[in-house]
N, C-alpha and C positions, 0 to 999 in steps of 0.2 A: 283705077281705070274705069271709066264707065260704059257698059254696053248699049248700041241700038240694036230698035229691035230687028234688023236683019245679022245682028250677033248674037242675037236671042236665038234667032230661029236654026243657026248654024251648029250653038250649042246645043238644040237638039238636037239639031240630024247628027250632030256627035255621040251624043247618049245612047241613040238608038242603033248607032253602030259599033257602039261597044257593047250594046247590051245583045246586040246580033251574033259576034265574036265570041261574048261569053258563054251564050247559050250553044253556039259552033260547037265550043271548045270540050263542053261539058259533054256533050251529046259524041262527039269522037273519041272520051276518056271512057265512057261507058261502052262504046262496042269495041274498046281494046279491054275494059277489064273484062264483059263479056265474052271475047274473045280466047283472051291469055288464064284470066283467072276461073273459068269456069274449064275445068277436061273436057275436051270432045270424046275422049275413050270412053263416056260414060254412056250411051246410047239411048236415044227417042225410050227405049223402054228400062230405061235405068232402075235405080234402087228408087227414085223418087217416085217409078210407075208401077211397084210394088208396094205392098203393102206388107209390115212385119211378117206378119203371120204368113205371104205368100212368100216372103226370102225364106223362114224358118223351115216351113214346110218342104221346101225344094231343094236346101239344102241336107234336109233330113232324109229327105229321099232319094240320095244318091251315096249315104253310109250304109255301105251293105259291109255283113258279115266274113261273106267269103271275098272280097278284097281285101279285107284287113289281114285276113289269114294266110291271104298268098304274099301281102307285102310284109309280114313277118317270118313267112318260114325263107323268103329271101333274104332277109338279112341274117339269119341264125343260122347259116347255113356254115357256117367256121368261126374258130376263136377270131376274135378283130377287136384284140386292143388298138390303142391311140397310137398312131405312126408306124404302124405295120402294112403290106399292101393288102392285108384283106380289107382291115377296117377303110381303106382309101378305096376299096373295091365299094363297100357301100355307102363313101361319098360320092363316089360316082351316080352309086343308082341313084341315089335322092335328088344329083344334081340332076339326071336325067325326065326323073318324074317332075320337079318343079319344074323342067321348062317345057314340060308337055302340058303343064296346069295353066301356065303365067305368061312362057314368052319369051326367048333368051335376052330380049331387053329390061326384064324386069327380074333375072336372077346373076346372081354375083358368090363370085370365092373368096372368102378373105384367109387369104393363109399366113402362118405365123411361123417363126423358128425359137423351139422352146425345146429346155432342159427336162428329157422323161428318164426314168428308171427301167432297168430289164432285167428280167430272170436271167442266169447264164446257163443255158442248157446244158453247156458241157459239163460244166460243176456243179450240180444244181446245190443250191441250198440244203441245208442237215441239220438236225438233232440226233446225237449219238449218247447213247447211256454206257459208259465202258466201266470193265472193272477194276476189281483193287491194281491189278499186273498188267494192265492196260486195253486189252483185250475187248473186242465190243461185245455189248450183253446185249443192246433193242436199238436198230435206227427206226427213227418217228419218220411217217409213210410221208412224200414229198406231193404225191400227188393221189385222187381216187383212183385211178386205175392205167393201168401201163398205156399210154398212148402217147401218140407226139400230136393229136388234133392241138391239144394246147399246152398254158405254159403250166408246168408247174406250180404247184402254191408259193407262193411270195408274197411282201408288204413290199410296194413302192416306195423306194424314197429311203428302205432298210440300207444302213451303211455297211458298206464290204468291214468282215471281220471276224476272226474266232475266238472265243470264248467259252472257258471253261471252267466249271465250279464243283466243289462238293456239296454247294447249298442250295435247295431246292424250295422256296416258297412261296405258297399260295397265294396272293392277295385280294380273293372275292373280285370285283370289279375295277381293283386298280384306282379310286379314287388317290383323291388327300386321307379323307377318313379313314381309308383300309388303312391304309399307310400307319398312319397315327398311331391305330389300333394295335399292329403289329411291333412296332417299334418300344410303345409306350405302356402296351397291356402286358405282352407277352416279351419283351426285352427281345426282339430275335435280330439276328444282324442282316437284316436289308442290304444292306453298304455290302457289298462283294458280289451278293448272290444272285441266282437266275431266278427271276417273279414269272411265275404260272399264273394265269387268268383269266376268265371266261370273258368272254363278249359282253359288254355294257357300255351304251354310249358308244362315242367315236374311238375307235381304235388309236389312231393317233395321240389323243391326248392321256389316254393308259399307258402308252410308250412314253410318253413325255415326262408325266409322273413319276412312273419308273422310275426312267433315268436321274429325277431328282433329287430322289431320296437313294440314291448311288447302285441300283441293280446292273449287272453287267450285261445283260439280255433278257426277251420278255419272251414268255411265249403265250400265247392267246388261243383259245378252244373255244370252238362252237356247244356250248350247253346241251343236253337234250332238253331239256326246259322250250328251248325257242327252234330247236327243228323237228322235235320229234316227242311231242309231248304225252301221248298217249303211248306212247311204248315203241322199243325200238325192236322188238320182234319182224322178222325179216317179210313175213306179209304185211307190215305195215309202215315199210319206207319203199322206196322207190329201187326199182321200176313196179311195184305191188302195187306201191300206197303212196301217198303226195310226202311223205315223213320221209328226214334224211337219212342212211346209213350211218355207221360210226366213222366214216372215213370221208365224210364230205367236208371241206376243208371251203373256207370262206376268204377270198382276198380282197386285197383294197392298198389305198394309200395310206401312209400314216404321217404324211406331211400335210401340217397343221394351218399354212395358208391358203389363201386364193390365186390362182394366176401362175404364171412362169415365174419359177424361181428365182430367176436370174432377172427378172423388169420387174421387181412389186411398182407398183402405181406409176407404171410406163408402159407402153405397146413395149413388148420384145422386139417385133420387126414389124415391116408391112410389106404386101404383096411375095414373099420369100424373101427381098433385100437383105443383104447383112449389116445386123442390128449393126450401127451405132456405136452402144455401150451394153456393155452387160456387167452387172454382178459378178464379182468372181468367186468361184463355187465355194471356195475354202468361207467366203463372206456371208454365205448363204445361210440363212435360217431354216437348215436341214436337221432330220431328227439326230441324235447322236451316236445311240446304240442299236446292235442288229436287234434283230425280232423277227418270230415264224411263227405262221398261223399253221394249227393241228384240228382235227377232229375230235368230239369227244371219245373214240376209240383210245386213241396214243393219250388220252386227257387220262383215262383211266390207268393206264399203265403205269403215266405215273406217280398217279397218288396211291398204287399200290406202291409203288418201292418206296415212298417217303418215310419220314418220321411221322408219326401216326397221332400226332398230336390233334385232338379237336379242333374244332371250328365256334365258334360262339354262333350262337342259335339264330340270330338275325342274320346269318350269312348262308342256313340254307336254303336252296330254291326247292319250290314245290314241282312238282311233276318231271324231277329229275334223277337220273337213277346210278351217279355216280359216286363213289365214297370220298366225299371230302374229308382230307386232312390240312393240318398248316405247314407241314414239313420242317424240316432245319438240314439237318446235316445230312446228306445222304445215309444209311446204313451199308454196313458191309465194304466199304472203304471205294462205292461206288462213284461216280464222277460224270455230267453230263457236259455237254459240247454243244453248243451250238453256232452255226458255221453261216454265213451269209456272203454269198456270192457275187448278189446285182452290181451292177454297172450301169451309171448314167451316160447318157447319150443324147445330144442335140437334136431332136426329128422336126419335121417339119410337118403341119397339122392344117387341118382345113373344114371350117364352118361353109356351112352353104348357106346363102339368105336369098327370100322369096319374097316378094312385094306383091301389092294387089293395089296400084297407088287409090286414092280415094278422090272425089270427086268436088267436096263441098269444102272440107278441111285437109288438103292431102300435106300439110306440115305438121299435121298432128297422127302422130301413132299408137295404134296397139297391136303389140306384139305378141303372139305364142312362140313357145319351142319347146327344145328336146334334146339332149344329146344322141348320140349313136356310138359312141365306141365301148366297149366292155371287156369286163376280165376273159370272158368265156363266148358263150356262145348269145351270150343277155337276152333268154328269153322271155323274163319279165321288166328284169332293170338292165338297159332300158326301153329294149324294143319293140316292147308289148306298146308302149308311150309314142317308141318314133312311128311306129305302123300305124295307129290316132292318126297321130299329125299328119303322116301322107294323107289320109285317106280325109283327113279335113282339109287340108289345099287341095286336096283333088275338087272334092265340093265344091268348096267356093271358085275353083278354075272353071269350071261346067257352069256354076251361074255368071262368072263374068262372059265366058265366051258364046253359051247361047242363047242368055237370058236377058245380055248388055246390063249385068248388075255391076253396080260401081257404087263400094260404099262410103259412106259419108266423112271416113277420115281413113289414110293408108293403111294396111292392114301387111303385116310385116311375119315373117315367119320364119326362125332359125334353126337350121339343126346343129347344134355343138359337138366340139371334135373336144377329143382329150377331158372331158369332163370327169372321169374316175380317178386321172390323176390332181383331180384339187382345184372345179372349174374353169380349167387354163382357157379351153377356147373361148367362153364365153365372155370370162373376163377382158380376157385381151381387146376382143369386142368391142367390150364395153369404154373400155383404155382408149381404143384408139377411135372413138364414136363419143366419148364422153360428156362433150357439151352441147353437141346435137343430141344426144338422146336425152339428155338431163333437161334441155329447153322443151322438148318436142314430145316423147313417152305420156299417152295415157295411161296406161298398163301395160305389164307384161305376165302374160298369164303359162305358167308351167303344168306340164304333167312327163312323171316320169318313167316311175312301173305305172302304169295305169291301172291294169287288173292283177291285184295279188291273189285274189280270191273272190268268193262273193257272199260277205258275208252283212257289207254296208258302205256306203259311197263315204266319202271323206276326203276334207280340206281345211287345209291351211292357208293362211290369208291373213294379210294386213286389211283391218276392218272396215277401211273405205270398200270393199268390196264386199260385203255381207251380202246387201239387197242382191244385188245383180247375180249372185250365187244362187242363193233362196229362189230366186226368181228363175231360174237354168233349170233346178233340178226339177220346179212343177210343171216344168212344161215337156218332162222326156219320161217318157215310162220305163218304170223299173223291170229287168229281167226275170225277176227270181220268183219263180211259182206261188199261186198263193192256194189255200187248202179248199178242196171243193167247189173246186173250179170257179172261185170266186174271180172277176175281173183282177188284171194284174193295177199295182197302184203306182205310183207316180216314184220317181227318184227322191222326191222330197216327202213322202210316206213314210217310203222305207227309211229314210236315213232316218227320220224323226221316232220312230217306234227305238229305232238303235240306241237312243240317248233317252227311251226310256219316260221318265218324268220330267223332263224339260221340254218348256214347253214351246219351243223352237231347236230346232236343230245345231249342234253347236261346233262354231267354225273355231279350229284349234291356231295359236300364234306359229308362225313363222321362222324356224330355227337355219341351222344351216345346212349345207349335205348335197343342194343340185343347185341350178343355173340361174334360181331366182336369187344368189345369193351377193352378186355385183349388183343386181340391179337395186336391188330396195337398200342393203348397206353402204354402197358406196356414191349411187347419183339419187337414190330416195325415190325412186319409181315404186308406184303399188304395184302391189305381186300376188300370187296365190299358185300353190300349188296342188293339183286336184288326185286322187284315187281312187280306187276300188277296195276294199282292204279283203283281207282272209283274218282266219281266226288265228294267226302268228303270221306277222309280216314277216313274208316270204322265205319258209327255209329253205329254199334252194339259191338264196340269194348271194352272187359272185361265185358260187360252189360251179364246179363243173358238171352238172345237175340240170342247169338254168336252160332247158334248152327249148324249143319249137316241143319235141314230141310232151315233155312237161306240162308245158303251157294246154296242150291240146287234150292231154289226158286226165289231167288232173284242176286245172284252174279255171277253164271258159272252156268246152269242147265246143257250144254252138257260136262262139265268138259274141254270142250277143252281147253279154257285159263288156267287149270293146266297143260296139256302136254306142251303148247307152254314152258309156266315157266320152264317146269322141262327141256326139250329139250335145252332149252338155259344157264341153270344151267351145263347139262350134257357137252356141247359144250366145256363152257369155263374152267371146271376140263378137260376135255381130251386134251383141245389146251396147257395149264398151265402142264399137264403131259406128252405131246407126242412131244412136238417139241423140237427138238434138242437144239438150242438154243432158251430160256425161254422167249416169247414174251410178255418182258416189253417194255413201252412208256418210253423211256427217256426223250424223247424232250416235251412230255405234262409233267412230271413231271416238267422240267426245266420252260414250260411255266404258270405254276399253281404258282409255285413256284413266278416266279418275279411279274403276277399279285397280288400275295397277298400280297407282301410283296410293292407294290406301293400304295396299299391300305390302307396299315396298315400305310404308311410313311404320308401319306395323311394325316388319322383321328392323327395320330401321334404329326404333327405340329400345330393343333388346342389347344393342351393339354396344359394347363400355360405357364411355359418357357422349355416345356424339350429341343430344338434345344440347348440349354444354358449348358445343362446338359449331353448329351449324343450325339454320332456324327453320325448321322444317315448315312452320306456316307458310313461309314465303311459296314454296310449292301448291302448298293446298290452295291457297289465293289465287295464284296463277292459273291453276286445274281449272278451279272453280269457273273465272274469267272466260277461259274458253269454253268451258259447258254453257255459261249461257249465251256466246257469242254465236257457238255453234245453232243453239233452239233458234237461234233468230232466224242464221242463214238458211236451216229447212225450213222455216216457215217463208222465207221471201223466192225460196225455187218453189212451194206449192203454188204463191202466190203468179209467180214467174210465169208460170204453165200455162194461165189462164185470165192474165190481165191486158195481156198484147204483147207483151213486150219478147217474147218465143218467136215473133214476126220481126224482129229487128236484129238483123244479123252481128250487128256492130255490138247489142246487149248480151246477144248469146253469146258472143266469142268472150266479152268481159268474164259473166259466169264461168264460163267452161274453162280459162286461164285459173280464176279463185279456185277454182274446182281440184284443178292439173294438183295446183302447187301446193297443196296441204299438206300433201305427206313432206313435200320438198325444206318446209319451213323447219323440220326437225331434224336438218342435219347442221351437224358441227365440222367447219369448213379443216381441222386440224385434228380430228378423229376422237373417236373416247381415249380416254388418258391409258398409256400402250399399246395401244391399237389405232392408228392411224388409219390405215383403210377400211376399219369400220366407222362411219360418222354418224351414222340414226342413232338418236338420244334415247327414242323411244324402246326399242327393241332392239335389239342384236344375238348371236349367239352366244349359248352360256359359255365360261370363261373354264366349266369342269366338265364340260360335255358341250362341243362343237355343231351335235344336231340338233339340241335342244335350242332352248330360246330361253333370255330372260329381262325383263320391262327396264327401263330405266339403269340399264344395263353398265352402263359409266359409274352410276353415284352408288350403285353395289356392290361393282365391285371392289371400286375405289375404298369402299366403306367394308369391307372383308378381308382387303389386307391391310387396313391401317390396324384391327381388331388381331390379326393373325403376329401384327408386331407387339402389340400390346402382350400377347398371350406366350409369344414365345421370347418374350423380355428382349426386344428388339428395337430400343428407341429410337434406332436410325430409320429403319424398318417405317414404325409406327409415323413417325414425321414426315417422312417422305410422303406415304400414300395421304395423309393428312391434310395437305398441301394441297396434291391432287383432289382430293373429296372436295372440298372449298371450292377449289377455281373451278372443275368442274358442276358442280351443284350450282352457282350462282349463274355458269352459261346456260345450263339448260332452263332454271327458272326464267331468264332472260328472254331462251329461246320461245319457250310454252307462251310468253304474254306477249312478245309478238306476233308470233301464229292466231293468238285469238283476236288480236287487232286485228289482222290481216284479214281472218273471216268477213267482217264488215264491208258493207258499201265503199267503191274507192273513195269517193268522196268525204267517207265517216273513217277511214282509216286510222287518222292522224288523233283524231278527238279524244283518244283514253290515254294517251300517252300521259305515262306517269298514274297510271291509274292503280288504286291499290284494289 
């Protein structure tokens, strides 16, 4: 077809009116994403019209002392375990202070119906020591002192049941090795009998133990080692001295999972509706035998009546003042009972959650929280933690409402219900939020007793968060007096003289025990959990002890070690919200990483023949891979910071995604091999103690009981876990060398593939 040029000229005025359109169209997409995607809640004098240091400061100057002190003796004000109406009496209060902080648009209930455990008042629980003719000779005290303020001593989760034996023995701490020791050193018959044992590690997994090696009941004692270590002289426990009586008795759960018993790795309900499906309780991975926690009082009584047999020398503790024996048979044709009463019961529970949406990123979060329910009156654990958290929503509520601060990504705040019995509220949470918080979580940052004492700040934390720690505590000054009136020095001072000859301050791994424990094991959110420690974490801890007048007398009287806490809590949510690009530690991630994993290769090559078995280079290769992938990526965010590209919103959100999802690359979508709801390859809780923590956590353990079939001539055993070791080992190698590709530029992603 050929054109004239008055077709010429038509063609233009065509172009120019498509080019008039486009430019229309472009310029009307822009004052709606102006419109829609930028919050107007953010106000002419928002966070953008601050400066750090002027959020930091404003928010610091609205932690005072005596609020924190009056929003904890309101909550300590009565026992309020999970699903009774006190503890629902202080979800109320918190529901009330968050909407005086936030805004009833921006606070929410999520409530759940879940399987908890109860004392039975009327029958309570018992240890009875009777005689030859039946008669009782000593019942072991139920509770410290005659009241009905609370419940009784009890383990949650303890199965109704009596039992009774002539056998009474010791086992130190309840491990496997005690076990061992006892069966295999001293021939004594475990299989029948009632195991006595002090506090070590999680209580639950001593019960578990137990019952494994065939004990028909456990009973568990508070040491004086760990509440009363200078002497239990009566000026020197409480109400005299911060140190426990013989009669202070410590509760807790002894059920070894996460969540409602009755939904693992499902929301139990939502909104109160009736679930669905549940677990039926006979199916329930519940503990099996009863168990009663004692004071070192009754702990004494009765290793006086035992058999009087030694102890091997590594199983005394120092600064304890009881006579350990290993026992056997009763004397004198004596007999003990131990009697457990609870009763499970359906209750209904409720998290409160508190927003602050954000202005720049509000699909990206960082969350703090807390639980609130307790055995007692939880003057440390945990309300010393949830009275923080008020009093830092309250902060940030006062710069959002008069300061028009609005920070840079949502800022999310929860308080958790049911957390003593085995993180159920949080979990649940998490269950039923699971792929929004797994897309969206920059962190979740925990604290729980906050102030146990003041003898040094402390945290735990997955190592993407080191810096932004480090960086919290030197900007809040420490409490604690210094000699001749020298200036007081920095949070990050003190904690560093603490640790002594290192020459930074050192951030401890992440075991299990509070509400960071869905988040980083099951959706791989980085976490941290923050403290204050004393010189013995917390002898009043679940004791009926724990209370306001405690806290006040003996642990913080000017509350000031709560502000430091909450000030450094506040810190590192605003540094985790406000900074453009999201200050993670790549390179202590990368360097935690190959420490553990040389550690792990270490105890590794000890174990039968695994080098025969499995190729442990492939690991180190991989380590290696991502140590140097990672040196790149901190060098291209310094370079970031300052080559332009901090000014292109489109590159920041790229980074900050890389950023998000490093921890996330190390989960295993099918869990470590029998632990399914734990999936971090890297870390998880140890498999002999549930608070601690241990690296590479699948291919150790994997790799401990194939050695433990080997050893107890179990070639079923040994094959089995063998199997596991392999498929396991080879995911997580897999895993580690895509995480370090991933590090890279998206466009250099793909390039090492296959790279050895």
């Amino acid at each position: 077809m050929r054109f004239t040029k008055s077709d010429g000229s038509l063609q233009t005025r065509w172009k120019f009116a498509f080019s008039f359109l486009a430019i229309a169209i472009l310029f009307c997409v822009g004052i709606i994403v102006g419109h829609y995607g930028i919050r107007k809640d953010c106000g002419d004098s928002g966070s953008l019209a601050m400066s750090d240091e002027q959020v930091r400061q404003r928010m610091f100057a609205e932690i005072k002392p005596e609020s924190i002190r009056a929003r904890l003796k309101r909550m300590t004000n009565a026992s309020h375990p999970a699903g009774t109406a006190a503890n629902n009496a202080v979800a109320q209060y918190i529901k009330e202070s968050f909407l005086a902080d936030f805004g009833a648009e921006n606070v929410k209930e999520a409530k759940y119906r879940v399987l908890l455990s109860r004392p039975n008042s009327t029958h309570p629980n018992s240890g009875l020591i009777s005689n030859r003719d039946g008669t009782a000779f000593r019942e072991l005290k139920n509770k410290e002192f005659p009241s009905d303020a609370f419940d009784g001593a009890y383990f949650a989760f303890a199965p109704q049941g009596e039992e009774t034996s002539d056998r009474l023995i010791y086992a130190n701490v309840a491990t496997e090795e005690d076990f061992e020791y006892l069966v295999n050193n001293q021939s004594l018959p475990v299989n029948g009998s009632i195991i006595l044992a002090r506090y070590g590690g999680f209580r639950g997994d001593q019960v578990e133990i137990s019952a494994r090696y065939g004990a028909r009941a456990v009973i568990l004692f508070l040491d004086p080692s760990l509440v009363a270590p200078h002497g239990t002289n009566v000026s020197l426990v409480y109400p005299n001295g911060p140190w426990m009586p013989e009669f202070a008795i410590s509760r807790g759960t002894i059920y070894r999972e996460n969540g409602d018993p009755l939904s693992q790795s499902f929301v139990s309900s939502i909104g109160s509706k009736e679930p669905v499906y549940r677990t039926a309780v006979e199916d329930a991975e519940l503990p099996k035998i009863p168990a009663l926690p004692i004071g070192y009082g009754d702990a004494r009584v009765l290793f006086e009546l035992m058999d009087q047999k030694s102890i091997p020398s590594d199983w005394h503790v120092t600064d304890s003042t009881l006579p350990y024996v290993l026992g056997g048979v009763l004397p004198e044709g004596r007999r003990l009972t131990v009697t457990v009463t609870n009763y499970l019961e359906e209750s209904e529970i409720t998290n409160v959650i508190g927003t602050i949406p954000g202005c720049i990123e509000p699909d990206r979060y960082v969350i703090f929280g807390n639980h609130f329910d307790a055995w007692t009156m939880g003057g440390i654990d945990p309300n010393s933690g949830t009275a923080a958290m008020l009093e830092l929503a309250h902060s940030m509520g006062i710069l959002k409402s008069r300061e028009g601060w609005c920070p840079r990504r949502t800022i999310i705040v929860g308080a958790w219900d049911a957390e003593e019995y085995g993180l159920i509220g949080s979990t649940e949470w998490v269950e039923e939020n699971l792929q929004v918080l797994q897309d969206r979580t920059v962190a979740y940052i925990n604290i729980d007793a906050a102030v146990r004492g003041h003898v040094a700040f402390s945290a735990m934390a997955m190592p993407l968060l080191t810096d932004v720690i480090l960086s919290a505590t030197k900007r809040v000054t420490d409490p604690s007096p210094m000699p001749d009136g020298q200036p007081l020095q920095t949070m990050y001072d003190a904690w560093k003289k603490h640790w002594r000859n290192d020459s930074t301050p050192r951030i401890l791994n992440l075991g299990g025990g509070s509400d960071y424990g869905s988040f980083v094991n099951m959706i791989g959110v980085t976490s941290a959990d923050l403290r204050y420690n004393a010189e013995v974490a917390n002898p009043a801890y679940h004791t009926a002890y724990e209370t306001f007048d405690y806290v006040e007398k003996f642990v913080d009287p000017t509350f000031l070690y709560h502000v430091a806490m909450t000030q450094v809590w506040g810190e590192i949510v605003r540094d985790l919200a406000e900074s453009a690009v999201v200050p993670f530690s790549v390179g202590s991630f990368a360097d935690r990483m190959n420490s553990s994993w040389h550690r792990a290769r270490t105890e590794l090559t000890t174990m039968f023949n695994l080098t025969m078995e499995i190729d442990l280079d492939l690991m180190t290769t991989a380590v290696a891979l991502f140590g140097r992938n990672a040196k790149s990526l901190v060098e291209d965010i310094s370079k970031f910071k300052t080559d332009g590209r901090l000014h292109n919103p489109l590159l920041v959100r790229e980074m900050n995604d890389r950023l998000i999802k490093i921890e996330r690359m190390f989960l295993e979508p099918s869990g470590l091999p029998g632990r399914p709801l734990d999936r971090h390859v890297l870390q998880a809780p140890s498999r002999i103690n549930s608070y601690g923590s241990i690296s590479f956590a699948g291919v150790m353990d994997s790799a401990a009981y194939t050695a433990e079939g080997y050893k107890e001539n179990d070639p079923a055993k040994a094959a089995k876990w063998l199997k596991e070791l392999k498929l396991h080992f080879i995911k997580v190698v897999q895993i580690v060398d895509r995480a370090a590709r991933f590090l890279l530029a998206p466009a250099r992603t793909l390039d090492q593939t296959g790279a050895n």
